[in-house]
Structure formats: structure tokens, C-alpha cells
C-alpha positions in Angstrom: 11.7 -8.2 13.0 9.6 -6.7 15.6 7.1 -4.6 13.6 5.8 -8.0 11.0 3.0 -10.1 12.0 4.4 -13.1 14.1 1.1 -15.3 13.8 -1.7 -15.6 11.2 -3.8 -12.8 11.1 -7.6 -12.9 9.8 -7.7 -8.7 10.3 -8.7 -7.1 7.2 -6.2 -4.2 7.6 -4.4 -2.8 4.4 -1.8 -0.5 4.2 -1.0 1.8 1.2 2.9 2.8 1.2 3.2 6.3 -0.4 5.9 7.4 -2.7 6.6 11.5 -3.7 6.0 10.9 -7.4 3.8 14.1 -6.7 6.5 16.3 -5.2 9.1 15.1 -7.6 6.4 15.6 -11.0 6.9 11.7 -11.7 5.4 9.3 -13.8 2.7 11.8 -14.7 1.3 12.2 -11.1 -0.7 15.3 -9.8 -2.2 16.2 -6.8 -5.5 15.9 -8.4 -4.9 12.2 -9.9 -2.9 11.2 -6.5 -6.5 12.0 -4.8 -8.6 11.0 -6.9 -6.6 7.3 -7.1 -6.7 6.9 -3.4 -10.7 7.5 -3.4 -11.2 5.1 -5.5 -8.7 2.5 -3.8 -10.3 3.1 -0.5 -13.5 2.4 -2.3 -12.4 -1.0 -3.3 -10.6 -1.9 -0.4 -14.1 -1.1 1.7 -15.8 -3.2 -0.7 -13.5 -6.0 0.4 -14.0 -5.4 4.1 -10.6 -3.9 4.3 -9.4 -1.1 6.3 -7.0 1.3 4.5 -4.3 3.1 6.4 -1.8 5.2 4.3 1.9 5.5 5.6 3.0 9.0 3.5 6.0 9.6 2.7 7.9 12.5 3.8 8.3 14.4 0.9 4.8 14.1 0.9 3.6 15.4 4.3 1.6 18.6 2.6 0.0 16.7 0.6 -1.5 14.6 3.7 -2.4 17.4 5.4 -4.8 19.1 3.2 -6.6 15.7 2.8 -7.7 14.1 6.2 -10.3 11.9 4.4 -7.7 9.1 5.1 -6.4 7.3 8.0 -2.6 8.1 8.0 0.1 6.3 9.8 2.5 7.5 12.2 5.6 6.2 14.3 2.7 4.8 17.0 0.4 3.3 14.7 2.7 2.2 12.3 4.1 0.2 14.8 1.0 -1.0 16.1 -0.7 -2.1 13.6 1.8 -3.4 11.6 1.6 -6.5 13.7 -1.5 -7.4 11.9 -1.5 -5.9 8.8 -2.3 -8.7 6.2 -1.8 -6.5 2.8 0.7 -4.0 1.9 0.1 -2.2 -1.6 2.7 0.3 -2.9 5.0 0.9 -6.0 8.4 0.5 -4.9 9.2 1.5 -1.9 12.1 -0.2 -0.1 9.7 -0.7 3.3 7.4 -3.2 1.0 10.3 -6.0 1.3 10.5 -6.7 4.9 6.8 -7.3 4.5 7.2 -9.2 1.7 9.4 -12.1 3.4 7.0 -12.4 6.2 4.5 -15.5 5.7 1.5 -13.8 7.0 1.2 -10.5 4.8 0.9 -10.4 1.2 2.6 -7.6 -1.0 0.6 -6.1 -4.0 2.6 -3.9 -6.3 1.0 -1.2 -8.3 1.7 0.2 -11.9 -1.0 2.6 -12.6 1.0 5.7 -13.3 -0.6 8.5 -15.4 2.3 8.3 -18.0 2.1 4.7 -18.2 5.3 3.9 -17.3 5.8 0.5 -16.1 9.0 0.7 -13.4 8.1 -2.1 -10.7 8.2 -5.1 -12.9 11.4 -6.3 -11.4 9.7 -6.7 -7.6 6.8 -9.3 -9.9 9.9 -10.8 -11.9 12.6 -11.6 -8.2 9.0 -12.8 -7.0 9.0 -10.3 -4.2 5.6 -9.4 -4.7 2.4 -9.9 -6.8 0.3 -7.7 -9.1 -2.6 -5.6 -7.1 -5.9 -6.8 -8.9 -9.0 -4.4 -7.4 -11.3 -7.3 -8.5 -9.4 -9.9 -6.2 -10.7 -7.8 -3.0 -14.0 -8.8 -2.3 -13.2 -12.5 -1.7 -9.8 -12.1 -0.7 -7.9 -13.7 2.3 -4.1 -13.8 2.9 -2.6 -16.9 1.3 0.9 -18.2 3.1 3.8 -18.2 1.5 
């Protein structure tokens, strides 16, 4: 694919792959927890030397717009820096598994809904992806496939 990283890449570039659990009242999500979720996963991704861009998705464009504390991605950018992303963190969107087959970016699957629900075990189990651990940040490096 055109978009993935072709080469090892020592960038420090994360993307966050929304999902409208807000817009569709899932898994416990509000606006106020959505926020307040991302501040502190920006927080740890800085601590990590990582820069977090957020590619919303379009159910979930007003949300976005009322918060421009975040670097969001568009079409452009998307495309752009995808080329060197090294870590993609989301739930379960279907844009996490072309990612996930290329060698030189690392998926990290969340599960910290609100309600507790646990519903992207089965991307851990195929071995698409790997739990997102805050703590692993600060030392971490992309590790081929």
C-alpha cells in the first residue's frame, strides 16, 4: 500500500484512530470522558517523546471541532505522515489492520471503556495487535514483526 511506512522509521509519531462511541452513546462514552481520556493520553504519549495526531471519525467531526487542543488528521496529512507513523492506537477500527501487517508500525489496542466492556479482545487473540500499556511509552521503540 502506498500510505504504510516502506522503511524503518525512528520518528516518534503516534496516531490515535477515533471511533463515534460518543455520537452513538456506547460503551458508556461522553463528551466529557472522551476529553478528558485524550488529555491524558497525549500526556503520556509526550512523556514518551511521541507526537499524537488524532484521525476522527466522521460521525465525530463536532466533536473535533469544539476541541482544537489536538493535532487532527486530514486527507493531506493523513497521507503524509502515515509514511512514518510508528504507532497506531485505537479500539477497533477497520483502518488499524492495514497498519497492523506492515513490519514497521506497531498496533496497540485499547479497552478502557467507561462501562467496562471488553469488545477488542479478538484483534489481541487473531494476533493482529497488542494491548496499549501507558507505562511501556517512555522507553519505547518500534519492534519488527
Amino acid at each position: 500500500n502506498n500510505y504504510l511506512p516502506n522503511k524503518p522509521t525512528s520518528s516518534k509519531i503516534a496516531f490515535f484512530i477515533d471511533q463515534p462511541y460518543v455520537q452513538h452513546k456506547l460503551y458508556g462514552w461522553t463528551r466529557e470522558k472522551k476529553f478528558n481520556f485524550l488529555k491524558i493520553l497525549s500526556m503520556n504519549l509526550q512523556q514518551g517523546e511521541f507526537e499524537l495526531f488524532i484521525k476522527p471519525h466522521p460521525r465525530e467531526i463536532d466533536f473535533w471541532k469544539k476541541h482544537h487542543c489536538f493535532s487532527l488528521l486530514s486527507g493531506k496529512s493523513f497521507h503524509e505522515l502515515s509514511k512514518t507513523v510508528s504507532l497506531i492506537i485505537g479500539y477497533n477500527s477497520t483502518l488499524l489492520f492495514p497498519f497492523a501487517v506492515n513490519t514497521y508500525t506497531e498496533v496497540r489496542i485499547l479497552n478502557n471503556h467507561p462501562s467496562g466492556q471488553q469488545v477488542s479482545d479478538f484483534l489481541i487473540e487473531k494476533g493482529i495487535a497488542k494491548w496499549f500499556n501507558h507505562n511501556e511509552l517512555i522507553n519505547w521503540e518500534v519492534k519488527k514483526k
